[in-house]
mmCIF file of the C-alpha atoms, coordinates in Angstrom:
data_MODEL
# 
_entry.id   MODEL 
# 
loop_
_atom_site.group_PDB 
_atom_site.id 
_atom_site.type_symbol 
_atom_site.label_atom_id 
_atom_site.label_alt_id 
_atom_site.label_comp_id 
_atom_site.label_asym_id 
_atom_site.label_entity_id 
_atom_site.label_seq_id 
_atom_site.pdbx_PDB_ins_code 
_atom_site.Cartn_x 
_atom_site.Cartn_y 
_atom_site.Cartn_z 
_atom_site.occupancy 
_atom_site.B_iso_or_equiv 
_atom_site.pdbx_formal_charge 
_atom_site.auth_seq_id 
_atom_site.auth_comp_id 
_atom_site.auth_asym_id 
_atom_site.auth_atom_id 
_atom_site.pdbx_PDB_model_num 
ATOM 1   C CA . UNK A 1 1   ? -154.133 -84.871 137.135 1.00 0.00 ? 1   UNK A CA 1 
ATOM 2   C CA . UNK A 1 2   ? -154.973 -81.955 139.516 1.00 0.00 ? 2   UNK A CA 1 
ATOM 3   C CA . UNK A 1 3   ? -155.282 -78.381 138.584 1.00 0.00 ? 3   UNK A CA 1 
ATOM 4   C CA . UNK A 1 4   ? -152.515 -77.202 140.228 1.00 0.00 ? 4   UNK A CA 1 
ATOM 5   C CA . UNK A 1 5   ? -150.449 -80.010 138.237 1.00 0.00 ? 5   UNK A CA 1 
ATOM 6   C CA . UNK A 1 6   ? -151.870 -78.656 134.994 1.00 0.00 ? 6   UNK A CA 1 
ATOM 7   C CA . UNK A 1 7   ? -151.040 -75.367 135.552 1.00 0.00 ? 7   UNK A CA 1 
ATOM 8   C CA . UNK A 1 8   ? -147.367 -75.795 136.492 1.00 0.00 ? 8   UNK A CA 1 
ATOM 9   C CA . UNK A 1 9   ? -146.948 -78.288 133.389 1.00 0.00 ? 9   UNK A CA 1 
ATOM 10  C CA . UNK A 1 10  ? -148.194 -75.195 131.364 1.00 0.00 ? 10  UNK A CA 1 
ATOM 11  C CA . UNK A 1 11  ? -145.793 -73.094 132.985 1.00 0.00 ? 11  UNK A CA 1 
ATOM 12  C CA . UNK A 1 12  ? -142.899 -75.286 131.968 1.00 0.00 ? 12  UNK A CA 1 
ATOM 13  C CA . UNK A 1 13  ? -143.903 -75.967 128.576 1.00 0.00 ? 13  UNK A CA 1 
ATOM 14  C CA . UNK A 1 14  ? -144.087 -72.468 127.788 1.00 0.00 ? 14  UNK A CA 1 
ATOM 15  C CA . UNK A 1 15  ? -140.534 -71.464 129.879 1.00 0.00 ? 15  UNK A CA 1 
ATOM 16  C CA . UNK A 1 16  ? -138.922 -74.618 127.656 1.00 0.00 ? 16  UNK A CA 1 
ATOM 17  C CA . UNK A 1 17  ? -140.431 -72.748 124.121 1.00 0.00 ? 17  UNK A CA 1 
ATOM 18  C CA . UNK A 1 18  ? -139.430 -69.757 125.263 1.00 0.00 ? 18  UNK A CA 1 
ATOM 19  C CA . UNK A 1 19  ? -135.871 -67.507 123.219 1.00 0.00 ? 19  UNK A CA 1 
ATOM 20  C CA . UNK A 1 20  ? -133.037 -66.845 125.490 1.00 0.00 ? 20  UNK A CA 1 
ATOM 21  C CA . UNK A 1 21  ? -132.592 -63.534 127.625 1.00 0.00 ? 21  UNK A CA 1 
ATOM 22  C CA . UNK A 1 22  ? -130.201 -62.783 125.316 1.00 0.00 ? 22  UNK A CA 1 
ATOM 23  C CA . UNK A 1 23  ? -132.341 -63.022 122.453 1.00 0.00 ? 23  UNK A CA 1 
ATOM 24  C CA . UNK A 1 24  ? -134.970 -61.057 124.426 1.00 0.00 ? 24  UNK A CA 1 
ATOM 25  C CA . UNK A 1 25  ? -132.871 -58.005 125.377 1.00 0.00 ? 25  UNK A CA 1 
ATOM 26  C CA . UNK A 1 26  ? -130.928 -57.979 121.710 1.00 0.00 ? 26  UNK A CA 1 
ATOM 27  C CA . UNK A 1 27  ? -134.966 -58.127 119.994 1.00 0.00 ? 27  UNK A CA 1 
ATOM 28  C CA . UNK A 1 28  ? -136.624 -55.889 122.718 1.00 0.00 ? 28  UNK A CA 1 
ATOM 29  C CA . UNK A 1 29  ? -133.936 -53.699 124.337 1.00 0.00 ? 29  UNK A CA 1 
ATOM 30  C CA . UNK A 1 30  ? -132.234 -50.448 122.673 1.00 0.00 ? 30  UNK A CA 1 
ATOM 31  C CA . UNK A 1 31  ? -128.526 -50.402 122.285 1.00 0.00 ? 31  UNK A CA 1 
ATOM 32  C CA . UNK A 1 32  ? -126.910 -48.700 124.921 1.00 0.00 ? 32  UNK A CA 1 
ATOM 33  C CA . UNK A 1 33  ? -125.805 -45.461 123.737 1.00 0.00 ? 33  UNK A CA 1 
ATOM 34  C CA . UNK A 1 34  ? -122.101 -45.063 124.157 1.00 0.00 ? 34  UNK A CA 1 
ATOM 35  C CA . UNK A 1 35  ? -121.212 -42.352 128.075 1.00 0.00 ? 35  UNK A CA 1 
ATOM 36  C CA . UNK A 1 36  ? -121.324 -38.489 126.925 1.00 0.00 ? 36  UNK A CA 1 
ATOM 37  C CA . UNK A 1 37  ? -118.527 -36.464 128.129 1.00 0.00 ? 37  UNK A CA 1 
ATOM 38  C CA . UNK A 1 38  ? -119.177 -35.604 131.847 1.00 0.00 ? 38  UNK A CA 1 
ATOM 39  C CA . UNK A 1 39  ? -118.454 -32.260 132.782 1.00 0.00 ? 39  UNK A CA 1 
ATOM 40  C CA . UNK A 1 40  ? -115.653 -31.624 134.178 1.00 0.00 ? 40  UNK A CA 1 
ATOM 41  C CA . UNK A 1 41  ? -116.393 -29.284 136.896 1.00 0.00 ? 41  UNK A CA 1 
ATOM 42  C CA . UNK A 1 42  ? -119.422 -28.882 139.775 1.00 0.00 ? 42  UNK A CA 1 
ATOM 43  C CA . UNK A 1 43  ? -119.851 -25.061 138.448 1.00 0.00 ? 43  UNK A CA 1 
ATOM 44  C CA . UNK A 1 44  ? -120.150 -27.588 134.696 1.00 0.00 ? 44  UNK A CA 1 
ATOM 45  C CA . UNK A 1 45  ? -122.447 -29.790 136.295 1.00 0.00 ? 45  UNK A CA 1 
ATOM 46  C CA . UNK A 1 46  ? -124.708 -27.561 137.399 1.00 0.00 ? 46  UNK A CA 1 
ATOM 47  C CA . UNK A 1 47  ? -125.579 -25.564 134.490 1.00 0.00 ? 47  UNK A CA 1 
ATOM 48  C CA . UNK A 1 48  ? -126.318 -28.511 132.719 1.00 0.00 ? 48  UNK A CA 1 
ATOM 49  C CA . UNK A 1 49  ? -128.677 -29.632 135.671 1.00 0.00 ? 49  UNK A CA 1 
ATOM 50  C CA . UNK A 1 50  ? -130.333 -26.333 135.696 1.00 0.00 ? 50  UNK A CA 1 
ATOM 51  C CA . UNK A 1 51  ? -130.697 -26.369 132.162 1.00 0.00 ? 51  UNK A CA 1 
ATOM 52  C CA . UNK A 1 52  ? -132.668 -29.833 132.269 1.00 0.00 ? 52  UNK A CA 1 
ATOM 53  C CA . UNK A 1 53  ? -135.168 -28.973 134.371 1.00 0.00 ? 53  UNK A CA 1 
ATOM 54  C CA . UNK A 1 54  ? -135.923 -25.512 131.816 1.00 0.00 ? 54  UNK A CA 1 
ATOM 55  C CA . UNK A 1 55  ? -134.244 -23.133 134.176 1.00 0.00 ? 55  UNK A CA 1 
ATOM 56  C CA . UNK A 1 56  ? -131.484 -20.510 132.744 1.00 0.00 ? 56  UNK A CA 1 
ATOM 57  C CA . UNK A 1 57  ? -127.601 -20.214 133.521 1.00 0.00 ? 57  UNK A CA 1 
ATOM 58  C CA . UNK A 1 58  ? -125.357 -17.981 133.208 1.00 0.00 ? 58  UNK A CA 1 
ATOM 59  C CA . UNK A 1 59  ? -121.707 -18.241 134.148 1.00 0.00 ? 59  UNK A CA 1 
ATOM 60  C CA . UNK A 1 60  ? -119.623 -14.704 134.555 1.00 0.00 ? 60  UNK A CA 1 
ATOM 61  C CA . UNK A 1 61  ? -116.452 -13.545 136.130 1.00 0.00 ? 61  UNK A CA 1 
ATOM 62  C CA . UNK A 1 62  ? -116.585 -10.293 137.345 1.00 0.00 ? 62  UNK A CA 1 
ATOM 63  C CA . UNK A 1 63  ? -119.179 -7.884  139.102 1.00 0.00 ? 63  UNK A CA 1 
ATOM 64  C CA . UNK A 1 64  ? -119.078 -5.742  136.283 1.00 0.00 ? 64  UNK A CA 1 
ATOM 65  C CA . UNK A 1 65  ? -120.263 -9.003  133.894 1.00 0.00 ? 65  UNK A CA 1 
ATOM 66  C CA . UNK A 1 66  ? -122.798 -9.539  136.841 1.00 0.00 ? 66  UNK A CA 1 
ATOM 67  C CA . UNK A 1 67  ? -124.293 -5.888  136.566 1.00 0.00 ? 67  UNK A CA 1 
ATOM 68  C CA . UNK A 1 68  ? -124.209 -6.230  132.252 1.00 0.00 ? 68  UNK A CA 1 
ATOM 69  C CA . UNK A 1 69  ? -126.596 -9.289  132.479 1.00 0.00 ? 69  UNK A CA 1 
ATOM 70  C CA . UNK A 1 70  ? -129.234 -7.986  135.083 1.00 0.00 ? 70  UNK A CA 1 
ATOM 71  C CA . UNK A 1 71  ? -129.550 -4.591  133.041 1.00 0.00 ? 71  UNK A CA 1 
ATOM 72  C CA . UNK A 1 72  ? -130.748 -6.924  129.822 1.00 0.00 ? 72  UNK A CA 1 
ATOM 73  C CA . UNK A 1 73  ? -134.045 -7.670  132.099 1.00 0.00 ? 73  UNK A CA 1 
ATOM 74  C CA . UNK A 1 74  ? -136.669 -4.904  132.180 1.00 0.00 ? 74  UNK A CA 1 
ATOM 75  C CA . UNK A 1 75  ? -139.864 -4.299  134.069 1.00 0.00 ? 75  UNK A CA 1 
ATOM 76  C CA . UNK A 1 76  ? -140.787 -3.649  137.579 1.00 0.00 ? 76  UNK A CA 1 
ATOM 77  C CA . UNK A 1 77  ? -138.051 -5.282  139.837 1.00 0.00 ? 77  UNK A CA 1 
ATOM 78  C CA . UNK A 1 78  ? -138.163 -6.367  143.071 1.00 0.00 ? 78  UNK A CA 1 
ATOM 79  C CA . UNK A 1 79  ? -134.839 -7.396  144.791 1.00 0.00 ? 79  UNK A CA 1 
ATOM 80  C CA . UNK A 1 80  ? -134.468 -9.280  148.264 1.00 0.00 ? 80  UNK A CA 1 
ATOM 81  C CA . UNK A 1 81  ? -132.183 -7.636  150.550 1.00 0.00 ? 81  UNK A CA 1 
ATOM 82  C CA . UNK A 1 82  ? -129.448 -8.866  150.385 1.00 0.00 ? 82  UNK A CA 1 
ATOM 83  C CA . UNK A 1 83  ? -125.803 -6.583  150.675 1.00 0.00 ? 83  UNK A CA 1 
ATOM 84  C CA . UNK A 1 84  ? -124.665 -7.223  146.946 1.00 0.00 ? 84  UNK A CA 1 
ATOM 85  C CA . UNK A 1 85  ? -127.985 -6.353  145.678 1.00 0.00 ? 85  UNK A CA 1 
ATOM 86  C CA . UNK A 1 86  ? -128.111 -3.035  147.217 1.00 0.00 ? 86  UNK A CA 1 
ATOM 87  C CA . UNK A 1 87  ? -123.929 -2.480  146.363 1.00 0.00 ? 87  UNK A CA 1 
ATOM 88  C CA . UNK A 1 88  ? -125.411 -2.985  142.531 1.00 0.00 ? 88  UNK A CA 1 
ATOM 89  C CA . UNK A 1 89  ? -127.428 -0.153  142.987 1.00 0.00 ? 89  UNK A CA 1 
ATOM 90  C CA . UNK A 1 90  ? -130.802 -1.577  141.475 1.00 0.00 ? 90  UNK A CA 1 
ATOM 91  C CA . UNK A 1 91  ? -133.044 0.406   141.910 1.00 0.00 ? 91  UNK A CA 1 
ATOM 92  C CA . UNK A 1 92  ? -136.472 -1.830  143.143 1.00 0.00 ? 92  UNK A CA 1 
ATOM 93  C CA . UNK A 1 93  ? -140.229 -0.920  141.879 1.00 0.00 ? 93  UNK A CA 1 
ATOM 94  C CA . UNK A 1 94  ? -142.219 0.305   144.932 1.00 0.00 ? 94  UNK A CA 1 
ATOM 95  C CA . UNK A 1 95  ? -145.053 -1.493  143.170 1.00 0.00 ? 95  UNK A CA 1 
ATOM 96  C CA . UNK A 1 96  ? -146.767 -3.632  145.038 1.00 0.00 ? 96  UNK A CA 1 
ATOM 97  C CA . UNK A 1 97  ? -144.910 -7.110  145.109 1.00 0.00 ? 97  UNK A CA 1 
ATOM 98  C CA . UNK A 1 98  ? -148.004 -8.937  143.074 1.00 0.00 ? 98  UNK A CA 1 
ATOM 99  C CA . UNK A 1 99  ? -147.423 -6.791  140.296 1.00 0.00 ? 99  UNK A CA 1 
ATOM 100 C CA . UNK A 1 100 ? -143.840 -7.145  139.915 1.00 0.00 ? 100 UNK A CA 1 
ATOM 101 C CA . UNK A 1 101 ? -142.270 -8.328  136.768 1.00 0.00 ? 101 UNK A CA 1 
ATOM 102 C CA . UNK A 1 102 ? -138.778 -9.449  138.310 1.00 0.00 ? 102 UNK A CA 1 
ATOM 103 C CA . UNK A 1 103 ? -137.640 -11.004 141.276 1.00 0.00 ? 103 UNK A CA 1 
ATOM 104 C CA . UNK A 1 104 ? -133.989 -10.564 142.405 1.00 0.00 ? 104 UNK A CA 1 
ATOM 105 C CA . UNK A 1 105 ? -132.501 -12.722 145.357 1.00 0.00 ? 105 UNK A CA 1 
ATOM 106 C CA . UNK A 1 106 ? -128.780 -14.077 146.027 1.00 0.00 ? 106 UNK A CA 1 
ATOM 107 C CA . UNK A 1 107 ? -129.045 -17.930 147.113 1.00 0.00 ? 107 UNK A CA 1 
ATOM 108 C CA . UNK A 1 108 ? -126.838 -19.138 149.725 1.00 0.00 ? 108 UNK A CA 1 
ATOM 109 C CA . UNK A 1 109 ? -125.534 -22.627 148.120 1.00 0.00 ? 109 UNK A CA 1 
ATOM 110 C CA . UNK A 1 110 ? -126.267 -24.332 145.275 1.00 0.00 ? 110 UNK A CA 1 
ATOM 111 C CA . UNK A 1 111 ? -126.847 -28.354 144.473 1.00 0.00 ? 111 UNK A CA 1 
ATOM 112 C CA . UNK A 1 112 ? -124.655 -29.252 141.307 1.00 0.00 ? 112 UNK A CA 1 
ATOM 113 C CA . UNK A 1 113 ? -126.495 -33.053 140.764 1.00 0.00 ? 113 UNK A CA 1 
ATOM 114 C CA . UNK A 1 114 ? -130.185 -31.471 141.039 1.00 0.00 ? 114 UNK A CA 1 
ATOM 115 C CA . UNK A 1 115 ? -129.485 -27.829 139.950 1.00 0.00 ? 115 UNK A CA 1 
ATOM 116 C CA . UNK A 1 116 ? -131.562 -26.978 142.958 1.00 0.00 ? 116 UNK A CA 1 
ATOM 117 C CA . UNK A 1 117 ? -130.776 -23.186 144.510 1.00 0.00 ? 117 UNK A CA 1 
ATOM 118 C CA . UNK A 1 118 ? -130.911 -23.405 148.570 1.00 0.00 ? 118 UNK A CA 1 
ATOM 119 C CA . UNK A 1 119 ? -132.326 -19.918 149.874 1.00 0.00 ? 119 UNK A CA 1 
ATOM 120 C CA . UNK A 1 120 ? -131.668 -19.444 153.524 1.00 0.00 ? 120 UNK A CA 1 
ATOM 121 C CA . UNK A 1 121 ? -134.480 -17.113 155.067 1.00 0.00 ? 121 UNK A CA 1 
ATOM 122 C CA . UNK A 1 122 ? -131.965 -16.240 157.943 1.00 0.00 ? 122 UNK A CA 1 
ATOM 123 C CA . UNK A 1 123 ? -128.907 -14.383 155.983 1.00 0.00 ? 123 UNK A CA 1 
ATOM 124 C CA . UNK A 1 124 ? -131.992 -12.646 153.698 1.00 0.00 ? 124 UNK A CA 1 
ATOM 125 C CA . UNK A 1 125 ? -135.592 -11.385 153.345 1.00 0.00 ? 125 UNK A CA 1 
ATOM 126 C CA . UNK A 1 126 ? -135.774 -13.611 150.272 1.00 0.00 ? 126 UNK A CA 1 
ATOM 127 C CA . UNK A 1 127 ? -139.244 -15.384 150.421 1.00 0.00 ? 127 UNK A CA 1 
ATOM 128 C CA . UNK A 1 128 ? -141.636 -13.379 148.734 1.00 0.00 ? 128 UNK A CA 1 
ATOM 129 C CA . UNK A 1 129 ? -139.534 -11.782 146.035 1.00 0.00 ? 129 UNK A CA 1 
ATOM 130 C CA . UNK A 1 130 ? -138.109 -15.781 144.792 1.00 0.00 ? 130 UNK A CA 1 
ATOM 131 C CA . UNK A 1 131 ? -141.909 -16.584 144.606 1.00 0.00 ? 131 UNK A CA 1 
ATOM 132 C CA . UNK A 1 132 ? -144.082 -14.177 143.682 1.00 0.00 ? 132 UNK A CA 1 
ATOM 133 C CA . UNK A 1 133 ? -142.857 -12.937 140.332 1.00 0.00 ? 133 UNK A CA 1 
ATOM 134 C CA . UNK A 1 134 ? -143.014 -14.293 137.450 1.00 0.00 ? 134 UNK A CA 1 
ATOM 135 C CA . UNK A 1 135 ? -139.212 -14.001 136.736 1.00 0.00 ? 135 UNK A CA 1 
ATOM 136 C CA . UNK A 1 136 ? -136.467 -14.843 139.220 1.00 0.00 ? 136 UNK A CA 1 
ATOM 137 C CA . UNK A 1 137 ? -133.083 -14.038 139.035 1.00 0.00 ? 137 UNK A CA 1 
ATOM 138 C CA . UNK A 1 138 ? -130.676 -15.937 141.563 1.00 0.00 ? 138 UNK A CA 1 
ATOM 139 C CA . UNK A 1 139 ? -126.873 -15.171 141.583 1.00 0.00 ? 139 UNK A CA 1 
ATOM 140 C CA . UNK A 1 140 ? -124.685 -17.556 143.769 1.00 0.00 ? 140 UNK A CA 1 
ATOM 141 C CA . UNK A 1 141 ? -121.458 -18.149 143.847 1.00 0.00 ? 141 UNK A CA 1 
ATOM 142 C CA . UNK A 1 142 ? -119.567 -20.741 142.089 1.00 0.00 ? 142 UNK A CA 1 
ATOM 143 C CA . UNK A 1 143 ? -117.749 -21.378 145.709 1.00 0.00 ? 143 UNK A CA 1 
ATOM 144 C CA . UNK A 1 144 ? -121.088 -22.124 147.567 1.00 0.00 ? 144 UNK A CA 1 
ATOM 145 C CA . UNK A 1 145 ? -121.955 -24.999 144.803 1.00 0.00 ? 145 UNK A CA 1 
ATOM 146 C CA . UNK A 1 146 ? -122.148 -28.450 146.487 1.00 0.00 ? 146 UNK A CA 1 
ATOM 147 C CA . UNK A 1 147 ? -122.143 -31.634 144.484 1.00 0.00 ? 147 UNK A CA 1 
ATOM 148 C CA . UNK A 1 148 ? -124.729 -32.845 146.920 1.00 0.00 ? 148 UNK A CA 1 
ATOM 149 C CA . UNK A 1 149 ? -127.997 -31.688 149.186 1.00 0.00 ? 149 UNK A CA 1 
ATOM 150 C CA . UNK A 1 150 ? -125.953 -33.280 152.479 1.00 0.00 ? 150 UNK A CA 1 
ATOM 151 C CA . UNK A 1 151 ? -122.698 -30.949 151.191 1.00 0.00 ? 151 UNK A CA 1 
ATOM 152 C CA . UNK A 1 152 ? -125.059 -27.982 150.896 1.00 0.00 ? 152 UNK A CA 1 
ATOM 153 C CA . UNK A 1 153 ? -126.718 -28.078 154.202 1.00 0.00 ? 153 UNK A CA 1 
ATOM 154 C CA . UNK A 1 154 ? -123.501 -28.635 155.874 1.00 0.00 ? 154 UNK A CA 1 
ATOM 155 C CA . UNK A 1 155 ? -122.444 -25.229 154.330 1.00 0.00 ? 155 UNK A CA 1 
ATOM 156 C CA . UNK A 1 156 ? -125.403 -23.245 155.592 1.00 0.00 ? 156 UNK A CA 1 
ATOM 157 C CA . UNK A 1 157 ? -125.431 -24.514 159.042 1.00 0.00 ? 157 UNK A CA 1 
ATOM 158 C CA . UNK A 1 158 ? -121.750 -24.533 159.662 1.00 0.00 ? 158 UNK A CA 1 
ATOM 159 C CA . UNK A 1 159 ? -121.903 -21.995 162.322 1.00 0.00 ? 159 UNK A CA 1 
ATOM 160 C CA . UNK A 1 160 ? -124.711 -24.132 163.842 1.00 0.00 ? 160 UNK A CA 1 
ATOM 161 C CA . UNK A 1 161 ? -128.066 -22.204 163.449 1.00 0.00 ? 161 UNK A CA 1 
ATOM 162 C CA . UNK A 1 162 ? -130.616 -23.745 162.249 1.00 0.00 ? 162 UNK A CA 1 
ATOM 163 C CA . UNK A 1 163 ? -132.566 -21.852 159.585 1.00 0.00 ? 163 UNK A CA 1 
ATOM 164 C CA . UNK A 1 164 ? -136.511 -21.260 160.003 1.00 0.00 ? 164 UNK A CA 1 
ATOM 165 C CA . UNK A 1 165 ? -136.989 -21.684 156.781 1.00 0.00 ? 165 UNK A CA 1 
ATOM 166 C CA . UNK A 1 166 ? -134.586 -22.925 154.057 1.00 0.00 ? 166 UNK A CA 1 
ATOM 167 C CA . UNK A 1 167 ? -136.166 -22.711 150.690 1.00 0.00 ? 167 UNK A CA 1 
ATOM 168 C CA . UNK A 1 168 ? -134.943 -25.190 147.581 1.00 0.00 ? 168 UNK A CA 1 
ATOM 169 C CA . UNK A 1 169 ? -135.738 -24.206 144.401 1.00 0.00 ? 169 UNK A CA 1 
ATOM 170 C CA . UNK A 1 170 ? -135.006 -26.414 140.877 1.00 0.00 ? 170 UNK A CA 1 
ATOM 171 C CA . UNK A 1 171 ? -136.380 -24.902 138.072 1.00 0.00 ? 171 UNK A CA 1 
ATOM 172 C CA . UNK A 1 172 ? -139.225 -23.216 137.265 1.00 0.00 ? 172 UNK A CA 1 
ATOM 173 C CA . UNK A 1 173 ? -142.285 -23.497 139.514 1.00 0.00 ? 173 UNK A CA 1 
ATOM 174 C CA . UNK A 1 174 ? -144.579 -26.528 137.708 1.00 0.00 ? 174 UNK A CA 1 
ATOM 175 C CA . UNK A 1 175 ? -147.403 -28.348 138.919 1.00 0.00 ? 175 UNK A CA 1 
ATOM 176 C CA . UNK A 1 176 ? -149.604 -30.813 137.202 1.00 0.00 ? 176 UNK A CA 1 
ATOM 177 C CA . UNK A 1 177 ? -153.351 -31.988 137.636 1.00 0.00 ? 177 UNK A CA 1 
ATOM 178 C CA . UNK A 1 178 ? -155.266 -35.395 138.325 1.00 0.00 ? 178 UNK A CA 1 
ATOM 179 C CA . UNK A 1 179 ? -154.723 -36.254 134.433 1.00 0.00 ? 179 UNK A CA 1 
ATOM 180 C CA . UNK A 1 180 ? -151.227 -34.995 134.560 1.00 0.00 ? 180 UNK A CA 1 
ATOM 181 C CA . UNK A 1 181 ? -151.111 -32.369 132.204 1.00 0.00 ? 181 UNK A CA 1 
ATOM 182 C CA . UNK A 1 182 ? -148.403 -29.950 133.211 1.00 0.00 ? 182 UNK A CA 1 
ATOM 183 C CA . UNK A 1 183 ? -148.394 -26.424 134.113 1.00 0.00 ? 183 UNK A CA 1 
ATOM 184 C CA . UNK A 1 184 ? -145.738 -23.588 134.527 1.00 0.00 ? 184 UNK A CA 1 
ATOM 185 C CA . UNK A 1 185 ? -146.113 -20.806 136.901 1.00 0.00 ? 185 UNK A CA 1 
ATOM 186 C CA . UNK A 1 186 ? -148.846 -21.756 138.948 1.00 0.00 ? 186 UNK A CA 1 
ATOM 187 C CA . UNK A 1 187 ? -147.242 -21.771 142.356 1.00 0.00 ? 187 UNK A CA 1 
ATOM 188 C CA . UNK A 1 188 ? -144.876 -19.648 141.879 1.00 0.00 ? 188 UNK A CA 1 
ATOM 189 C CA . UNK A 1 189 ? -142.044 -18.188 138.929 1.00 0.00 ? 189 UNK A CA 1 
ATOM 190 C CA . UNK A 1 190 ? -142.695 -19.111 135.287 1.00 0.00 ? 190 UNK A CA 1 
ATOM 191 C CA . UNK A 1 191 ? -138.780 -18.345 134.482 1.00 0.00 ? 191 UNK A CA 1 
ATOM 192 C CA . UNK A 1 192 ? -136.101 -18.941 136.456 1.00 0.00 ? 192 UNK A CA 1 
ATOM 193 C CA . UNK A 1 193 ? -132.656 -17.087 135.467 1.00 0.00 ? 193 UNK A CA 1 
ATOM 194 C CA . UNK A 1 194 ? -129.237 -18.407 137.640 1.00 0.00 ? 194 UNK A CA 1 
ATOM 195 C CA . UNK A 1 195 ? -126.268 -16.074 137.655 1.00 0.00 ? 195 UNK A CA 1 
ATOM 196 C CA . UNK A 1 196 ? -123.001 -18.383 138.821 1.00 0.00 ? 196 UNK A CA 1 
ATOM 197 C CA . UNK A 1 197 ? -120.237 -15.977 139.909 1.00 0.00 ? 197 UNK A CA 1 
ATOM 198 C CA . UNK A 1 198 ? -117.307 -17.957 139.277 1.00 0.00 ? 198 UNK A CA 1 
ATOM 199 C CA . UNK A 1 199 ? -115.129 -15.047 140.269 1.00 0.00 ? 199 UNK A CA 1 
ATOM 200 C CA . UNK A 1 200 ? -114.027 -13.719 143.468 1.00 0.00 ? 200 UNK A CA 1 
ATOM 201 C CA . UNK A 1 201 ? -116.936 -14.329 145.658 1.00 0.00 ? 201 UNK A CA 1 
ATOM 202 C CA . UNK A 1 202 ? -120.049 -11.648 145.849 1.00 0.00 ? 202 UNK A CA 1 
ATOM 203 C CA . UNK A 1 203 ? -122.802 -13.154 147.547 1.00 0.00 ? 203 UNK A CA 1 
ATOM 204 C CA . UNK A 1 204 ? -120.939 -12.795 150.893 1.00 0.00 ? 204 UNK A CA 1 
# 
């Protein structure tokens, strides 16, 4: 008998002894755990998607709700400039931006499946103040939330310009190293704070 005959008479020796896939997967396998209610609306869906990957949300109605949470963060503040920001009347740290405390931006649209913000360079100087700091605050509107990364970028390039630089952000910054231990805040914010405006619209 040749080798090759041995080792395929092994093989089906061992596939005849062998329990049934159903006897594997009930042994082997977990239960599957029973659907949790879905959310029932993309505004819903995001929060909980920020909220998985550590971020913060916060849902309000009104401007004056808006302006209630931003005055419960202190410290030097930086904000983009953007036309709401400035209507708010924050008044910005002229620290240097490297030794702010808080970021401020608007984002543009929003991805409800990933949580992810999409900052669009072109409607605002938003770069340096949605990285640098350790804290970033984002409002968006509830309106410019797309269930999905193709919906989004339709949105911002409706009128047909193309961005130079379009900046997604989903949670806070992380990073890990060769061995794969993980680390917040190295590349950019260490918290990251989402405002939805599920009122009449702001951001615009």
């Amino acid at each position: 008998m040749s080798s090759r005959e041995v080792i395929l008479g092994s093989i089906r020796s061992h596939l005849a002894a062998s329990p049934p896939a159903e006897l594997v997967q009930s042994v082997f396998l977990p239960e599957p755990t029973p659907p949790t209610l879905r959310a029932t609306s993309v505004v819903d869906v995001f929060k909980e998607s920020v909220e998985a990957v550590d971020g913060h949300c916060v849902v309000v109605q009104t401007e004056e709700e808006l302006t209630g949470v931003l005055k419960n963060f202190g410290g030097r503040i930086a904000i983009s400039d953007a036309p709401l920001l400035n209507r708010l009347g924050i008044e910005p740290s002229r620290d240097n931006i490297f030794d702010i405390d808080v970021g401020i931006t608007t984002a543009q649209a929003a991805i409800a499946e990933t949580g992810t913000l999409v900052l669009d360079s072109s409607r605002e100087r938003n770069r340096l103040v949605s990285l640098v700091p350790p804290v970033h605050i984002a409002i968006v509107d509830a309106s410019t939330i797309f269930q999905t990364l193709g919906e989004a970028l339709a949105f911002i390039h409706q009128d047909g310009n193309i961005s130079p630089a379009v900046t997604f952000i989903t949670g806070p910054s992380r990073t890990a190293d060769i061995e794969l231990t993980l680390a917040i805040g190295v590349h950019g914010p260490q918290e990251l704070y989402i405002i939805v405006n599920d009122g009449p619209a702001l951001t615009r």
